[in-house]
C-alpha positions in Angstrom: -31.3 65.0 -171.3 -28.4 67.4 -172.4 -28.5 71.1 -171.1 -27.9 72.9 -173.5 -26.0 75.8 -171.3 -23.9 72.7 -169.6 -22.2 71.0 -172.9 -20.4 74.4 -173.5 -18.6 74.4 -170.1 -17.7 70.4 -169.7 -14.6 71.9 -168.9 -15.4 74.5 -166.4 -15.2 72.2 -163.1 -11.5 72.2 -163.4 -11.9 68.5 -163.1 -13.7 67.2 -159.9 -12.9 63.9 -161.5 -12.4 61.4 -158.8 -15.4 61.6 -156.7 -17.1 59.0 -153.7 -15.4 55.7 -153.0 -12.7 56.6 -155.4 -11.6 59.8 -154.1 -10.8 57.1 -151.3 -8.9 55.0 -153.5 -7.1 58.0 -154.8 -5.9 59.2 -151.4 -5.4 56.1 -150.0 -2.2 55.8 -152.8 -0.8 58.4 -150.6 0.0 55.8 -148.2 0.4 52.9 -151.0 3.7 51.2 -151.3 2.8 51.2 -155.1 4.4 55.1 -156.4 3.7 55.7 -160.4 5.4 54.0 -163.1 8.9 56.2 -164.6 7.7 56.3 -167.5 4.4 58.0 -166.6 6.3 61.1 -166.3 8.7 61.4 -168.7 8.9 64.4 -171.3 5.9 63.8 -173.7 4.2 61.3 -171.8 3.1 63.0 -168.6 -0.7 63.6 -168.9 -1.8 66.2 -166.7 -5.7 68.0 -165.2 -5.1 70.4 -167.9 -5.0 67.7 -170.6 -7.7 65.5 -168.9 -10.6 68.7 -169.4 -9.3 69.3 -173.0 -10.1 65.7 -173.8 -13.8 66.4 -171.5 -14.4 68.4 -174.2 -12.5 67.2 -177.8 -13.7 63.2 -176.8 -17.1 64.0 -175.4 -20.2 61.8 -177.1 -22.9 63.5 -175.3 -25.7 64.0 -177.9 -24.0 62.2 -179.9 -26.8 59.5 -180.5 -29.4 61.9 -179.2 -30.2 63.9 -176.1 -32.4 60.7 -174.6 -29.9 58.0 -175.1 -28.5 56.1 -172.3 -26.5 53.3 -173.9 -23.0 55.2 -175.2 -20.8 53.7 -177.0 -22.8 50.7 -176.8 -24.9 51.8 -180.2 -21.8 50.8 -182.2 -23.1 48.1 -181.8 -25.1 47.8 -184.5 -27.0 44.7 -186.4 -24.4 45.0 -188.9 -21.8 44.6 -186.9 -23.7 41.3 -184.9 -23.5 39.5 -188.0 -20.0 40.5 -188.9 -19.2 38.7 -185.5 -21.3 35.7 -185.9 -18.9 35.1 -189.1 -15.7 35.0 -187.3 -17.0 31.3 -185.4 -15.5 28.8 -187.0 -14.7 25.9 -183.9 -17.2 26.4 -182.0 -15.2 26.5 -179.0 -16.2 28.9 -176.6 -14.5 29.9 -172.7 -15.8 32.1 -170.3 -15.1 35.7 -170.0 -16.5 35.7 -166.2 -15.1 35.6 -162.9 -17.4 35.2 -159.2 -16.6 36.3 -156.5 -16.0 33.5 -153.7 -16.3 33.5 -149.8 -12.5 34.3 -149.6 -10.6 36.6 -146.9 -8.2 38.5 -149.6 -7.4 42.0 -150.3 -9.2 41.5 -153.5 -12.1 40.1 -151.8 -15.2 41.3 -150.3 -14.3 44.6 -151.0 -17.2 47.0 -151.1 -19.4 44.5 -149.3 -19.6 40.8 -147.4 -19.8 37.7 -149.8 -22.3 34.9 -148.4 -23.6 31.7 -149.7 -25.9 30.1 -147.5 -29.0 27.2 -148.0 -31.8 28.8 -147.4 -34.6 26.3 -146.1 -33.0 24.5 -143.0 -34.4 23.3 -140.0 -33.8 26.2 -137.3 -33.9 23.1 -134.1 -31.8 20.8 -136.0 -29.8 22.2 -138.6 -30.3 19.8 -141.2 -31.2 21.3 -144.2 -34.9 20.4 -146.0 -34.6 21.0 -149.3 -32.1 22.1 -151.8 -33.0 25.7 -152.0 -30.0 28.7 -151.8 -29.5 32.7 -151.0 -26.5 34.4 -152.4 -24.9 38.1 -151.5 -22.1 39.5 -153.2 -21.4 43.3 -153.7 -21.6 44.4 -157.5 -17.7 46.2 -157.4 -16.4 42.9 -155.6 -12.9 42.7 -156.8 -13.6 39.1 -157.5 -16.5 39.8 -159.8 -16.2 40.3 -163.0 -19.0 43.4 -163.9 -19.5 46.0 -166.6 -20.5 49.2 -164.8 -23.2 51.5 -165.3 -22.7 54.6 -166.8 -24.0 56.3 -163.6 -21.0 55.0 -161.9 -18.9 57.9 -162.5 -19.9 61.8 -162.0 -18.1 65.0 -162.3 -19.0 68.6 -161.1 -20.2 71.4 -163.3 -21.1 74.7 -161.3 -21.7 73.1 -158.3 -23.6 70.3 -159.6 -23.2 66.7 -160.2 -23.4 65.4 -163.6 -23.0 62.3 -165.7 -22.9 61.0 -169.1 -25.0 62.8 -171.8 -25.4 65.7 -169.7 -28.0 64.0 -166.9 -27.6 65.4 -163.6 -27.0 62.4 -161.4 -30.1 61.8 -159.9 -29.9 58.6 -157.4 -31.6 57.8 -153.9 -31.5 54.6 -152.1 -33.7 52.5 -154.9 -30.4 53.4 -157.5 -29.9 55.3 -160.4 -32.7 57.5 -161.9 -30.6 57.1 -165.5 -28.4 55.7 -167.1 -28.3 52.7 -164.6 -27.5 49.3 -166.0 -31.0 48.1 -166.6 -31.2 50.8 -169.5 -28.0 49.6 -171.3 -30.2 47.1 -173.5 -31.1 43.7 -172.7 -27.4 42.3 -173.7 -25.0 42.2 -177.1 -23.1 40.3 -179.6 -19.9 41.6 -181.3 -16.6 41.1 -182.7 -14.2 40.8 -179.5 -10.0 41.1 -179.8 -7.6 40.5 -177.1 -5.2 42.2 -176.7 -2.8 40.1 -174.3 0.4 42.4 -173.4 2.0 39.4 -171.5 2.1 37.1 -174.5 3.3 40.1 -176.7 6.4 41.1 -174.2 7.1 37.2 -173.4 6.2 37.9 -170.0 4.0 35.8 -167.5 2.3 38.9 -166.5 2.7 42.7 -166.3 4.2 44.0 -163.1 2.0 45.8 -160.7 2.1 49.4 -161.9 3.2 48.7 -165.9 1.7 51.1 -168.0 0.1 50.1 -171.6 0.6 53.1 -173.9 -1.3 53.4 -177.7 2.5 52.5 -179.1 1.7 49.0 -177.0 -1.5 48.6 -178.4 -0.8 49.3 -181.9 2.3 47.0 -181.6 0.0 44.2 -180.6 -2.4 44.7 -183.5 0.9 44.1 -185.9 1.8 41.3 -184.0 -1.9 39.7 -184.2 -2.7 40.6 -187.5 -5.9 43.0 -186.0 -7.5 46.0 -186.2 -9.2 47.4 -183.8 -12.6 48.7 -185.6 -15.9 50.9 -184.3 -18.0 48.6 -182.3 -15.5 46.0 -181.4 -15.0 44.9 -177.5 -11.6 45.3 -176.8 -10.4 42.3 -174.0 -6.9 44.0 -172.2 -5.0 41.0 -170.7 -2.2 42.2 -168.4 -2.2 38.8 -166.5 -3.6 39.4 -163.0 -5.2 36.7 -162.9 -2.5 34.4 -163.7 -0.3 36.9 -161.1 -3.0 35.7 -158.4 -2.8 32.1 -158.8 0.8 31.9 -158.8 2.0 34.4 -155.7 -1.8 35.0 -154.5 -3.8 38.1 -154.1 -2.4 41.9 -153.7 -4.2 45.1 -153.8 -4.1 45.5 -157.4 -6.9 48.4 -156.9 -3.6 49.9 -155.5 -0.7 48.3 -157.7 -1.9 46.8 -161.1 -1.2 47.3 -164.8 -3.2 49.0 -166.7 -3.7 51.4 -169.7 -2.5 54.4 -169.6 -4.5 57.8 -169.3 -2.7 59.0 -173.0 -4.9 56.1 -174.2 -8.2 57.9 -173.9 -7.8 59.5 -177.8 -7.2 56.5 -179.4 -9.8 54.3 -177.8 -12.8 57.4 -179.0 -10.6 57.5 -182.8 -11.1 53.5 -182.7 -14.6 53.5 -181.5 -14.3 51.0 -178.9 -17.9 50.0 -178.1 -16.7 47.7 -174.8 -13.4 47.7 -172.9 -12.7 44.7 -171.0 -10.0 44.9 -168.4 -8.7 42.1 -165.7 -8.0 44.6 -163.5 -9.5 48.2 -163.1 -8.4 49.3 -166.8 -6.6 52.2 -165.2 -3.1 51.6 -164.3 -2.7 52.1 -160.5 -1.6 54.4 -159.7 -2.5 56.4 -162.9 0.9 59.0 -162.5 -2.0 61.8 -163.3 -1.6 64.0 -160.4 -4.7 64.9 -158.7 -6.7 61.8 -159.9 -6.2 57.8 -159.9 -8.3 56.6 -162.3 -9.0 59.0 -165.5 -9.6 56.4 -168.2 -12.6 55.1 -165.8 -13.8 58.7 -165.1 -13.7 60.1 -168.9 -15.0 56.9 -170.7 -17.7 56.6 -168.3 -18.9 60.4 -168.2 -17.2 61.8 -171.4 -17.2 59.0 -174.3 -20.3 56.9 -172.3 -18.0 53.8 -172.7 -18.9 51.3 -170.4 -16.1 49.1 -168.8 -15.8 45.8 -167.7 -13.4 45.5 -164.2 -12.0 41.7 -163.5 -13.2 40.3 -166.6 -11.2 37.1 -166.3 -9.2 36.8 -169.6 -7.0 33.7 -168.8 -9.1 31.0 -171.0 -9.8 33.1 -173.4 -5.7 34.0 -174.3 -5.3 30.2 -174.1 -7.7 29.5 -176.7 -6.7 32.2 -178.7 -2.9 31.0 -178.3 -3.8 27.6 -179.3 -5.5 28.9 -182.8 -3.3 31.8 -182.8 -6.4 33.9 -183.9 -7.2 36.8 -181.3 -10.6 37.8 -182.8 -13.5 35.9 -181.9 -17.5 36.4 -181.0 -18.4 37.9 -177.9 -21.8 37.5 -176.1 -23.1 39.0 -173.2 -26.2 39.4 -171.3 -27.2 42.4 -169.1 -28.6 41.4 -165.7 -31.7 43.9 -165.2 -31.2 45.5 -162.0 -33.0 48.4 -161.6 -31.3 51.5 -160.8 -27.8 49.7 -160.7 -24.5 50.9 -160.7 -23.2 47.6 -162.8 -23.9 44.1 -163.8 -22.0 40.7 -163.8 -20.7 40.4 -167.1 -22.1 37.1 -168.0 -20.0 36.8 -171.3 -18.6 34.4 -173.7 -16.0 33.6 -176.1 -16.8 31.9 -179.2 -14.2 30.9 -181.6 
């Protein structure tokens, strides 16, 4: 529940914003070959710590749907807005919004834990397997997987205590997350999804590692499309890393990738975005924020409760939407009910 004496002072950690195994990513670009984009930190565009606990407290929806709830931006979501998105199928096509992660030695691979695939009833003396029976293990942040993440996943410090979305103090142990893991995100949703797909719009094959996607990108796109981008909608950012990957193989885009940019954060609360679907991390890496690599993770997730979607894989569904030359389309997901976890796969769909 919200503290009341807490919500006042959202601000007042000075930003301990990039905590546990992404403090290590954030020191680790130290030592990247990857340095921010120019842009990042030209006149007007640099955002710095200062700006970052402003926006704690001018973007924050903690209470906003009551000091209990645990789903965030997800209640934009509402029956209305199902039905709205069960209009826009016309073809019936639909393409997959998933990637799985695969027994592959990569950078991208295997990253916060081993992937195995094994049968799972064979004969120990012979070897020859009995009957057709499997075992699977894969780590939930596998930079092959495509997952939404919990809004546990992210923390940040007020007077010397941890705290996450809707004022909860980050309670976890070894079984998970006490609240706001995944299992209590609802049981899965349906709404209108738009692609955004910055290649296509800058007649690019992808985005270079390190490109920046400012608001002025976005809005762009939405003129080019013919879209808006409207409260409760899941918005699917294509910078092409997948299509990067298959062409010149895997890099360390955790490290180097496109990404939007941390001035973004306003515009995706004004829009109320209920969803945001990267191919990558969402955060451009690295971020050009001093003092922390990935704020539009750290602020959506604690500050807005926005839930993100890492490595969605957004390469059928920019084909399809090329071929109709319509970028609005149903978008269906279920929520894998692991208790106390920091994310799910994002088992989703595109239906046109």
């Amino acid at each position: 529940m919200i503290h009341s004496q807490v919500l006042p002072r959202l601000v007042s950690a000075a930003l301990v914003l990039a905590l546990g195994l992404h403090a290590v990513a954030g020191q680790a670009q130290q030592q990247s070959q990857y340095t921010p984009h120019p842009s990042t930190q030209e006149p007007g565009r640099v955002v710095t710590l200062d700006d970052l606990a402003r926006w704690e407290r001018e973007l924050s929806n903690w209470g906003r749907w009551g000091p209990d709830d645990q789903r965030g931006t997800l209640n934009l979501i509402t029956p209305e807005k199902v039905v709205e998105a069960t209009r826009l199928v016309q073809t019936g096509t639909t393409v997959t919004l998933q990637h799985f992660p695969r027994v592959e030695d990569a950078v991208d691979s295997q990253t916060f834990g081993e992937t195995r695939h094994w049968m799972s009833r064979v004969d120990p003396q012979t070897g020859e397997v009995l009957f057709a029976l499997d075992e699977i293990q894969f780590s939930l942040h596998d930079g092959l997987l495509s997952h939404i993440d919990a809004l546990c996943h992210y923390r940040t410090e007020i007077d010397g205590e941890y705290v996450i979305f809707n004022g909860y103090p980050q309670n976890l142990d070894a079984e998970g997350c006490k609240d706001l893991a995944v299992d209590r995100m609802g049981p899965g949703y349906v709404t209108r999804g738009v692609l955004v797909d910055m290649p296509l719009l800058k007649g690019v094959e992808w985005l270079d590692p390190s490109t920046p996607i400012y608001v002025e990108d976005l809005e762009a796109w939405e003129e080019f499309a013919g879209v808006e981008i409207r409260p409760g909608d899941a918005l699917l950012v294509r910078t092409g890393r997948w299509a990067k990957r298959a062409a010149e193989g895997p890099w360390d885009h955790t490290r180097g990738g496109a990404g939007l940019h941390a001035s973004v954060l306003p515009w995706l609360h004004e829009r109320g975005v209920a969803i945001l679907v990267g191919d990558a991390v969402n955060d451009v890496q690295p971020s050009g924020v001093q003092g922390i690599n990935r704020p539009i993770h750290q602020l959506t997730q604690v500050n807005l409760g926005l839930p993100l979607v890492d490595n969605g894989y957004l390469e059928d569904v920019a084909l399809e939407a090329r071929n109709q030359s319509r970028w609005e389309f149903m978008v269906s997901w279920v929520i894998n009910k692991i208790e106390g976890g920091t994310a799910s796969p994002f088992n989703a769909i595109a239906t046109f």
